[in-house]
C-alpha positions as a Markdown table, in Angstrom:
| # | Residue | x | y | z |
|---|---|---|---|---|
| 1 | Unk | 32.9 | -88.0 | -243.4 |
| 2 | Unk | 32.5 | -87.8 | -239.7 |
| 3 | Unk | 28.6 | -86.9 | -240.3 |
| 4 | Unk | 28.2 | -89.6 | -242.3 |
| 5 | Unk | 29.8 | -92.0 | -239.7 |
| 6 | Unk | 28.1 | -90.4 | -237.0 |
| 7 | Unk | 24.5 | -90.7 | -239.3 |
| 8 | Unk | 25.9 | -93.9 | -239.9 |
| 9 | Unk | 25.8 | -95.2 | -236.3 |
| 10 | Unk | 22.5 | -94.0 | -235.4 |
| 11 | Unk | 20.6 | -95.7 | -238.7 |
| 12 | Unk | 22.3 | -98.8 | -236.7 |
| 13 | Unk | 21.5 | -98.1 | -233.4 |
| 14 | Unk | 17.9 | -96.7 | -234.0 |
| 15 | Unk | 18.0 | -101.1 | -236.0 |
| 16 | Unk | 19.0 | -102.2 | -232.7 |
| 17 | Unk | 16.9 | -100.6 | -230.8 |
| 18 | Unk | 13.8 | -101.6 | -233.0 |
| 19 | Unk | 14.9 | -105.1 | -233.0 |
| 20 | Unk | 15.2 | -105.4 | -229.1 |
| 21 | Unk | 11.9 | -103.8 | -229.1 |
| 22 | Unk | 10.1 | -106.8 | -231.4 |
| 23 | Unk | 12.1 | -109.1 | -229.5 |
| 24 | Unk | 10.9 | -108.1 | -226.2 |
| 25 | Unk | 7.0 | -108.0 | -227.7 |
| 26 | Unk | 7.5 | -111.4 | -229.0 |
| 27 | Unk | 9.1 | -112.8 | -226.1 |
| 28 | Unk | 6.0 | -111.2 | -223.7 |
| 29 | Unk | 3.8 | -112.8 | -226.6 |
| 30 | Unk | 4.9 | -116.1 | -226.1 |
| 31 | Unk | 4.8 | -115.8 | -222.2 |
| 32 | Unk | 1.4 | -114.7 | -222.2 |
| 33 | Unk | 0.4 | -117.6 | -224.5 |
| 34 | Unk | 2.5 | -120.3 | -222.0 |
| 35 | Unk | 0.8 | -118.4 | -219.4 |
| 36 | Unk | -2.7 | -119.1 | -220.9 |
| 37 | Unk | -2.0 | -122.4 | -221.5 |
| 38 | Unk | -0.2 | -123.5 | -218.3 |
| 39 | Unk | -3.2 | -122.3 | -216.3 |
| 40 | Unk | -6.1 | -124.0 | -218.9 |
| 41 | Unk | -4.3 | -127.1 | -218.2 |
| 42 | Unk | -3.8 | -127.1 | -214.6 |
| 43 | Unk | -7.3 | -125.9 | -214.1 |
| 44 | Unk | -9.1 | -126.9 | -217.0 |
| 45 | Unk | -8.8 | -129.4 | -219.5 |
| 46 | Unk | -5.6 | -131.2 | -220.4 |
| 47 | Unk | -5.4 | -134.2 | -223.7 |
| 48 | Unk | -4.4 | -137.5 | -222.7 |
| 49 | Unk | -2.7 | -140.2 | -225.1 |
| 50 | Unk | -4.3 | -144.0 | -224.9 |
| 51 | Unk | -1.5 | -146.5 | -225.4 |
| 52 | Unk | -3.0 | -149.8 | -224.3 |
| 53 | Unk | -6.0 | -151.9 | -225.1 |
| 54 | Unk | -7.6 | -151.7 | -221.5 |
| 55 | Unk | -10.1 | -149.5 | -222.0 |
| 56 | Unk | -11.4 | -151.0 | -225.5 |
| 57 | Unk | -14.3 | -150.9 | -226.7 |
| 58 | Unk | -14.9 | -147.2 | -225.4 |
| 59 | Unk | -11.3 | -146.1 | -225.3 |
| 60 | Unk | -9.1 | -147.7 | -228.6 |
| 61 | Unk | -5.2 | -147.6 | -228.7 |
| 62 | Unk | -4.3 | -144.3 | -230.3 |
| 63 | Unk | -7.5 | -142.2 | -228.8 |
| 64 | Unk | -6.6 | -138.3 | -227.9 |
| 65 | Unk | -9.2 | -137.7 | -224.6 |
| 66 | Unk | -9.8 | -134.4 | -223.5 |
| 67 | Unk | -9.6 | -134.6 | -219.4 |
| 68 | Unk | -11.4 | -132.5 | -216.9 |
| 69 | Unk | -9.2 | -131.2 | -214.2 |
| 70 | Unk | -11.7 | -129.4 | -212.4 |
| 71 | Unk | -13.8 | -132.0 | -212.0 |
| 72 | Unk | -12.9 | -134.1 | -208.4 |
| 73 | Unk | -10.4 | -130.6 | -207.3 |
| 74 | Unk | -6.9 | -130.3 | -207.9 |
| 75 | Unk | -3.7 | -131.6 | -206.8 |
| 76 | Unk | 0.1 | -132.2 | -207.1 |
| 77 | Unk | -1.2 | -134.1 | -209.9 |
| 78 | Unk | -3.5 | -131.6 | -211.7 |
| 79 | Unk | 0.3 | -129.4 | -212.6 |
| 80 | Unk | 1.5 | -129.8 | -216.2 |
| 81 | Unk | 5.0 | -131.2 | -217.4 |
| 82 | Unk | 5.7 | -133.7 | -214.3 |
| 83 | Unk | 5.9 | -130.1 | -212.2 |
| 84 | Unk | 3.8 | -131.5 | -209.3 |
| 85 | Unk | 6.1 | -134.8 | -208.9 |
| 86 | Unk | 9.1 | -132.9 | -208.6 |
| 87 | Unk | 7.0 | -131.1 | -205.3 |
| 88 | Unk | 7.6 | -132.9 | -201.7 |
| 89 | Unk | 5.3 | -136.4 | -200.7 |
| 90 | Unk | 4.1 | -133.3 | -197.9 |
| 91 | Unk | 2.5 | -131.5 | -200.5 |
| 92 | Unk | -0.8 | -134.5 | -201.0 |
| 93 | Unk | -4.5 | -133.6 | -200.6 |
| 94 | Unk | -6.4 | -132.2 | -202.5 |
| 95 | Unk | -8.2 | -129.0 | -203.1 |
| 96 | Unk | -12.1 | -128.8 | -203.1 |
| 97 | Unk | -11.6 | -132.8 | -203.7 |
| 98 | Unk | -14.8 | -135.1 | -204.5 |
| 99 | Unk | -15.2 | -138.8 | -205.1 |
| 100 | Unk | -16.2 | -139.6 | -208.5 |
| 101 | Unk | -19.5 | -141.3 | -209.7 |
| 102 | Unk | -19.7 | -144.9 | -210.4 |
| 103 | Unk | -18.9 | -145.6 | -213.9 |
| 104 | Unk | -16.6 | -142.3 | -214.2 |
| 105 | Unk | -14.1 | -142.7 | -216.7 |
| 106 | Unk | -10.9 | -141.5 | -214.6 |
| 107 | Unk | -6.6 | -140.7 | -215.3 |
| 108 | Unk | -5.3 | -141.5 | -211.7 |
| 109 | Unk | -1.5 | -141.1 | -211.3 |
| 110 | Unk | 0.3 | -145.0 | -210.3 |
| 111 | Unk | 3.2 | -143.6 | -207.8 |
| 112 | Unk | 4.8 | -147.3 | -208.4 |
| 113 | Unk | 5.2 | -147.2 | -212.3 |
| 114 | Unk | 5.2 | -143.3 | -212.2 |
| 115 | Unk | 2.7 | -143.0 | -215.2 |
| 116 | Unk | -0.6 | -142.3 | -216.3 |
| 117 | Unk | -3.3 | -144.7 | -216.5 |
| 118 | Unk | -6.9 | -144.7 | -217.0 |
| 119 | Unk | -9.7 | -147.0 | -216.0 |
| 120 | Unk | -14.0 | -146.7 | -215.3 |
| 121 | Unk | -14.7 | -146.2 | -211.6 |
| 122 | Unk | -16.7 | -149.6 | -210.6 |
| 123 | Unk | -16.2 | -148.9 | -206.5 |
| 124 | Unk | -16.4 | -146.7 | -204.2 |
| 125 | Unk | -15.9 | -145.7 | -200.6 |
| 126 | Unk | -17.3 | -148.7 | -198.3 |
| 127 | Unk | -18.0 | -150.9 | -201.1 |
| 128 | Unk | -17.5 | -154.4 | -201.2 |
| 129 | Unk | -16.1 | -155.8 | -204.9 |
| 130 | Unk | -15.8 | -159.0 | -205.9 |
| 131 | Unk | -15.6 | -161.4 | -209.2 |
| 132 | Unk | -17.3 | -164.6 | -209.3 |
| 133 | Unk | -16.6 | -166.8 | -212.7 |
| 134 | Unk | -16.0 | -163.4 | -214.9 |
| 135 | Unk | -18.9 | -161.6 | -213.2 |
| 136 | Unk | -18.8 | -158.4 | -211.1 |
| 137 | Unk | -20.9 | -157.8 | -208.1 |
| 138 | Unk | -21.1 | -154.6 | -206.0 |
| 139 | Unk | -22.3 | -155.0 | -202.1 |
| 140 | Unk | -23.4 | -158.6 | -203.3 |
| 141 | Unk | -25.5 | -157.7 | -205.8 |
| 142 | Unk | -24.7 | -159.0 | -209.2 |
| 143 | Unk | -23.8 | -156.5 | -211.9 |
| 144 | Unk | -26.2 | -157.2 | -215.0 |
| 145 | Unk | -24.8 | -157.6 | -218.1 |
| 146 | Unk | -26.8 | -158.2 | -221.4 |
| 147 | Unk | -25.0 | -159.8 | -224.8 |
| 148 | Unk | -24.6 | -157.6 | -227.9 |
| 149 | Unk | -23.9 | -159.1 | -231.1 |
| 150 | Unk | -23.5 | -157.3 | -234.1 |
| 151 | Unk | -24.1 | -158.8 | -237.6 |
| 152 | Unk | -21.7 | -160.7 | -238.6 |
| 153 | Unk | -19.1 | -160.1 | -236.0 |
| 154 | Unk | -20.6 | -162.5 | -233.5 |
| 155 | Unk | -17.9 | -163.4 | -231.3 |
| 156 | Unk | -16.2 | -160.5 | -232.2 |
| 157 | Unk | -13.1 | -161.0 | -233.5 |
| 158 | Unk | -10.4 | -158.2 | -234.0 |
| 159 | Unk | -6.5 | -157.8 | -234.5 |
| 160 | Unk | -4.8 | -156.1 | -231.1 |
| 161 | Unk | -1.8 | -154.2 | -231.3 |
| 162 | Unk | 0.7 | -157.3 | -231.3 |
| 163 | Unk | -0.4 | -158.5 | -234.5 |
| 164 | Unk | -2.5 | -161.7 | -232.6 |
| 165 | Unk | -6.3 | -162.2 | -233.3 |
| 166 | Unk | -8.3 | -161.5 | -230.3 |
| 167 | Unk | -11.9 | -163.2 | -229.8 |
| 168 | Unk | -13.8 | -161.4 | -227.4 |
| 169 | Unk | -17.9 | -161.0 | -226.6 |
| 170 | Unk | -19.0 | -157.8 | -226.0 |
| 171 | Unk | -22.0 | -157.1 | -223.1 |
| 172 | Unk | -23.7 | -153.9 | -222.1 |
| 173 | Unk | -23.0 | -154.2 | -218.6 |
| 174 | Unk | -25.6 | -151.7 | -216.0 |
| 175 | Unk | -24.1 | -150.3 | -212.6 |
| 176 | Unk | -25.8 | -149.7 | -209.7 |
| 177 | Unk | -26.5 | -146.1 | -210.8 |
| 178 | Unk | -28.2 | -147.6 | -214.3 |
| 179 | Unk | -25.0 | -146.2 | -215.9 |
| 180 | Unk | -24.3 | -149.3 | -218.8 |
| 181 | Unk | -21.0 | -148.9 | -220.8 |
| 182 | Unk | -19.8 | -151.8 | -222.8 |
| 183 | Unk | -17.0 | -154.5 | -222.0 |
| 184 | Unk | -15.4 | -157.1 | -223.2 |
| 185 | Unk | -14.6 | -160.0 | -222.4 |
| 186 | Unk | -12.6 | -162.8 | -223.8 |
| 187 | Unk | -14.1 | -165.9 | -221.5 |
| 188 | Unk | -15.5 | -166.1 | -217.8 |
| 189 | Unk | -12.3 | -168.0 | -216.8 |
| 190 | Unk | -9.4 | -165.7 | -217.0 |
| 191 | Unk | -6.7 | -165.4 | -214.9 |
| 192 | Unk | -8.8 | -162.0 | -213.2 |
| 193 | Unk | -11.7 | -163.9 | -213.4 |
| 194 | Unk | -12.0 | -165.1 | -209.3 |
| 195 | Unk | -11.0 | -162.3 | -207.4 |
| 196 | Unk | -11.9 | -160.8 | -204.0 |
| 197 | Unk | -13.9 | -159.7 | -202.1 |
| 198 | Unk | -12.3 | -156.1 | -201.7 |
| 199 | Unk | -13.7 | -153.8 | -198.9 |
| 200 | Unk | -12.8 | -150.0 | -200.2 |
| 201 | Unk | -11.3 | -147.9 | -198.2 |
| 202 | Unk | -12.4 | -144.3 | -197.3 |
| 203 | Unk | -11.0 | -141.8 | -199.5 |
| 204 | Unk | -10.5 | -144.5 | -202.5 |
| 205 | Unk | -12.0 | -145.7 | -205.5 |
| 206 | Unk | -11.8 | -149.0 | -207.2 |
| 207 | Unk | -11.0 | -149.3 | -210.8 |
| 208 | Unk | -11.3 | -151.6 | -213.9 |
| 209 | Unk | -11.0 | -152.0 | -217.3 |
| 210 | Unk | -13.3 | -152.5 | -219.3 |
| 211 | Unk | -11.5 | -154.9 | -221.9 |
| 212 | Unk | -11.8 | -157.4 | -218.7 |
| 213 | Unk | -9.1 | -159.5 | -219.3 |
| 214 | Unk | -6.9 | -157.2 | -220.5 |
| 215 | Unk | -6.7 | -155.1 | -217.9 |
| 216 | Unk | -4.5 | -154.1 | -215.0 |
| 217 | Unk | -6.2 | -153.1 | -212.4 |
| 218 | Unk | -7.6 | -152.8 | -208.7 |
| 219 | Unk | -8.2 | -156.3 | -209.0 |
| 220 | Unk | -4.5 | -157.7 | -209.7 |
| 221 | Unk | -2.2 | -158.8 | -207.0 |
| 222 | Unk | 0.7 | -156.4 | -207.9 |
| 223 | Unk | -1.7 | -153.8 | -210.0 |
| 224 | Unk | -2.8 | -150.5 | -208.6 |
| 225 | Unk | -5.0 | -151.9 | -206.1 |
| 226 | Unk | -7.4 | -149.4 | -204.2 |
| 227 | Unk | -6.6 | -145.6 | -205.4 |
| 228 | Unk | -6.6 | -142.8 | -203.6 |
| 229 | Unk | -8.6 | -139.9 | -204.8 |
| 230 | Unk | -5.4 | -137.9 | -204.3 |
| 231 | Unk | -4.1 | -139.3 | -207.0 |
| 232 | Unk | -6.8 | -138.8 | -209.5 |
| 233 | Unk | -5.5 | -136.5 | -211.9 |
| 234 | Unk | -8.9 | -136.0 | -214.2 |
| 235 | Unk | -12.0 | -137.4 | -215.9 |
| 236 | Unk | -12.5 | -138.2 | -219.2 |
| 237 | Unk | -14.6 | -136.5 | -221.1 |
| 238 | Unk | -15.0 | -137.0 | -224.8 |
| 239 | Unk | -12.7 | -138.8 | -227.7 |
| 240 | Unk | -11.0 | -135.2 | -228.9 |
| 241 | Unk | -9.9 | -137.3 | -232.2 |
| 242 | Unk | -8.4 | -140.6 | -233.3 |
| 243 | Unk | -8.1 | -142.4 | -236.9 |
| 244 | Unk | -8.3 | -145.8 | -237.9 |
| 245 | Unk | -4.9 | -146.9 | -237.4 |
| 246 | Unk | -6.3 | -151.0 | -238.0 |
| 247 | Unk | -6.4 | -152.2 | -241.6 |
| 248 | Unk | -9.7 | -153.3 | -242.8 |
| 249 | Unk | -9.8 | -157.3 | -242.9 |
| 250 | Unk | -12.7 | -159.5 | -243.6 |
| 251 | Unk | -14.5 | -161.0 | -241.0 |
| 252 | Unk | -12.1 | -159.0 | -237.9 |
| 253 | Unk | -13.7 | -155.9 | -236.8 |
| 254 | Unk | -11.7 | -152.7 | -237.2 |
| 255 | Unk | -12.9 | -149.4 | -234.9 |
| 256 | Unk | -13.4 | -146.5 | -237.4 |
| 257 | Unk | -12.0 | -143.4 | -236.4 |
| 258 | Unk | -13.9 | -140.6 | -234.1 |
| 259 | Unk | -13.8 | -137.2 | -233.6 |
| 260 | Unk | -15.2 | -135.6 | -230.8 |
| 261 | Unk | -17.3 | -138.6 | -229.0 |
| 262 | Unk | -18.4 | -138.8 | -225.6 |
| 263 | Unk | -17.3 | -141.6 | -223.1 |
């Protein structure tokens, strides 16, 4: 009896032991794939939710962007989770930092609201920005801008995220660079409509939407006003995925989803 009791305990142990043993493998499994990921998102890519309209027509509510970390160096703001905001206001710079391009598609990090945001790069260091009567100019050059019309959507009409119909024209506008992205814009008299002239600091960047007039931005009073290049956390890259989350309704124009499309 006592050699069975004996055999007994060491079926159980040699259990135990085994089961600690896939426990510990599974547990340095999971470690190494947090470890993986923690550093591809610090130093490489990271996916980014879009919750607002200001970025329409090339960013729609709903969009998952894949954002470059590498791209402008790394900061308190390039760490995963919230870890870097939880790091002393000592710990700013930024490391093998650069200033974007004009017409960069950028998350920056608002210290006020303590959120992501993300707008197109319009200024840059030394610039001078201002908005005459709905039009941009750079250095006090006017910012051209053609119409687009599409068949049968001309205005454009669409249903935004409160349930309201929106009417909005849409123009190709051209940077300084020749980089053109399309805006929108609901009328040249908007509350954002008369604004400057801003003279950008060194070491910022100024930003807009570009759904004009529904946009936030470095031209509102109490927006995010010139941004640091500190607080830059990434740019956007491509539209990883998004589905039509509008119904289809005649004569209002509904984005279809996209997978994978470039900014």
């Amino acid at each position: 009896m006592s050699d069975h009791n004996a055999s007994l305990k060491e079926t159980v142990s040699g259990f135990g032991r085994k089961a600690i043993s896939e426990l510990g493998e599974t547990v340095r499994f999971f470690a190494g794939v947090a470890a993986v990921w923690f550093v591809l998102v610090t130093f490489g890519f990271a996916a980014f939710h879009i919750p607002s309209e200001s970025m329409q027509p090339a960013l729609q509510v709903g969009d998952r962007v894949l954002v470059s970390k590498w791209a402008y160096g790394y900061s308190r703001h390039s760490l995963p989770l919230g870890i870097g905001y939880l790091l002393p206001d000592s710990w700013s710079g930024r490391i093998l930092g650069s200033v974007p391009e004009r017409g960069d598609v950028v998350v920056i990090r608002d210290p006020n609201q303590g959120i992501n945001l993300i707008k197109r790069v319009v200024g840059l260091p030394g610039d001078t920005i201002e908005v005459r009567a709905g039009r941009l100019y750079i250095n006090g050059e006017l910012v051209g801008r053609e119409r687009l019309v599409r068949e049968g959507l001309d205005p454009l009409r669409y249903r935004d995220r409160d349930g309201s119909i929106v009417q909005v024209s849409e123009y190709i506008e051209t940077l300084p660079n020749d980089r053109t992205h399309t805006i929108y814009e609901r009328g040249d008299d908007q509350r954002y409509d008369n604004m400057g002239p801003f003279r950008v600091p060194a070491d910022h960047v100024f930003l807009m939407g570009d759904n004009r007039d529904r946009s936030e931005d470095s031209r509102a009073p109490y927006g995010i006003g010139y941004v640091h290049t500190d607080q830059i956390v990434g740019r956007a890259e491509t539209v990883l995925f998004t589905f039509a989350r509008c119904r289809n309704e005649e004569g209002l124009y509904c984005p279809p989803w996209r997978v994978w499309r470039g900014l």
